[in-house]
C-alpha positions in Angstrom: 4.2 16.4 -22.5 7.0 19.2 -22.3 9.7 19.2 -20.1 10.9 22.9 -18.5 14.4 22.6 -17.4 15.4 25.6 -15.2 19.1 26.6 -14.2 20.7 24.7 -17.0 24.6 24.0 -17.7 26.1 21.6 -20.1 26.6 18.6 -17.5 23.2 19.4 -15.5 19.8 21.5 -14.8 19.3 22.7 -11.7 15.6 21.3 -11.7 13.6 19.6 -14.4 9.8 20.0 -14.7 7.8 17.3 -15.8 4.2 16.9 -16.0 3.3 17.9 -12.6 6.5 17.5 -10.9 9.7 19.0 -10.2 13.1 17.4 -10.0 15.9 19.0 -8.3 19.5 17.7 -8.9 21.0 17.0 -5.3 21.9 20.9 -3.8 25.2 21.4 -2.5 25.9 25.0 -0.2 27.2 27.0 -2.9 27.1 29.8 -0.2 28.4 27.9 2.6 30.7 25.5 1.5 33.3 24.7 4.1 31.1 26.0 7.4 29.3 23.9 9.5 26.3 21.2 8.8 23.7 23.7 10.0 24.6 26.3 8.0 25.6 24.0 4.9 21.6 22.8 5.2 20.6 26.0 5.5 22.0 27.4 2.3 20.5 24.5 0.8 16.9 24.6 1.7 17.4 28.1 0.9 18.2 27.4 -2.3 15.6 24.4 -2.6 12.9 27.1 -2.2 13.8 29.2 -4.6 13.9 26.1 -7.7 10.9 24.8 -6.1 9.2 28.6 -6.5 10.8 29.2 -10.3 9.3 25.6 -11.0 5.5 27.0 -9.5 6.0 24.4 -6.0 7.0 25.1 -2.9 8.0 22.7 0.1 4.4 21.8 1.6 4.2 19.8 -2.0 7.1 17.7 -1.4 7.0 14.2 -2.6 10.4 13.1 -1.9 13.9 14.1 -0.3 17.1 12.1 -0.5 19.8 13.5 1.6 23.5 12.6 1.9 25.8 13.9 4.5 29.7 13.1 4.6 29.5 11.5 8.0 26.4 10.1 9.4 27.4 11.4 12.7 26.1 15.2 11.9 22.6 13.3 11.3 21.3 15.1 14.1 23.2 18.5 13.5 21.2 18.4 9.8 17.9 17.2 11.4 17.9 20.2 13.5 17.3 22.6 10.6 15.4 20.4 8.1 12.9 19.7 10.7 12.1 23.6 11.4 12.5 23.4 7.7 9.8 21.5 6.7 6.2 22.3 6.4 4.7 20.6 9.5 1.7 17.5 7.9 3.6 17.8 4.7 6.9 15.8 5.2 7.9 13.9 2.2 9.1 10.3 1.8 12.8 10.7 2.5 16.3 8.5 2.5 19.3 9.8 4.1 22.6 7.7 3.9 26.4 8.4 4.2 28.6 9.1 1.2 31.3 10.6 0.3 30.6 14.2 -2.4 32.0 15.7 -4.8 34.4 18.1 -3.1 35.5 18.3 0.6 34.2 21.2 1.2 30.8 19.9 1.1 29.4 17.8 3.4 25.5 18.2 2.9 23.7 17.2 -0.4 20.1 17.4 -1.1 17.4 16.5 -3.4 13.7 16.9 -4.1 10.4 16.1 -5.8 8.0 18.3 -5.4 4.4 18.3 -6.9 3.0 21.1 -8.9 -0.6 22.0 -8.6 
């Protein structure tokens, strides 16, 4: 079985394609680092979408979604936009916890698996 990995650096891909699934590596608001949790999570659905669409998915095949935030307390600031986010009869299994990221200027990760059909 091949594996497709799209957006690849030396440390990471973006997304890894498997079989019938698609992996995304947890999404960080490379356009809106530093601004508030609703725009944070909307850069980064924004950008889910589009590795889900190179990979041939989109979000009504979601599987999973694990999200972390940098304080628990913007739970319902982030919920806000991922539930207008996501397609209604399609939400995945998903985990969200508190944790401290990579740089301070994030403070909304996310990641998926998605099904391909």
């Amino acid at each position: 079985m091949s594996i497709k990995r799209i957006k690849s650096g030396e440390r990471m891909s973006q997304a890894v394609v498997h079989g019938n699934l698609v992996y995304t590596a947890g999404q960080v608001a490379q356009n809106a680092g530093g601004e508030s949790v609703t725009e944070q999570t909307k850069d980064i659905l924004n950008a889910i979408d589009g590795l889900l669409a190179e990979a041939g998915s989109d979000k009504s095949k979601l599987i999973s979604a694990t999200i972390w935030l940098s304080d628990i307390g913007t739970f319902a600031e982030m919920n806000a936009v991922w539930d207008a986010w996501v397609s209604p009869g399609n939400t995945p299994a998903r985990a969200c916890v508190e944790s401290k990221l990579a740089a301070p200027q994030f403070t909304v990760e996310i990641g998926v698996i998605a099904a391909i059909d």
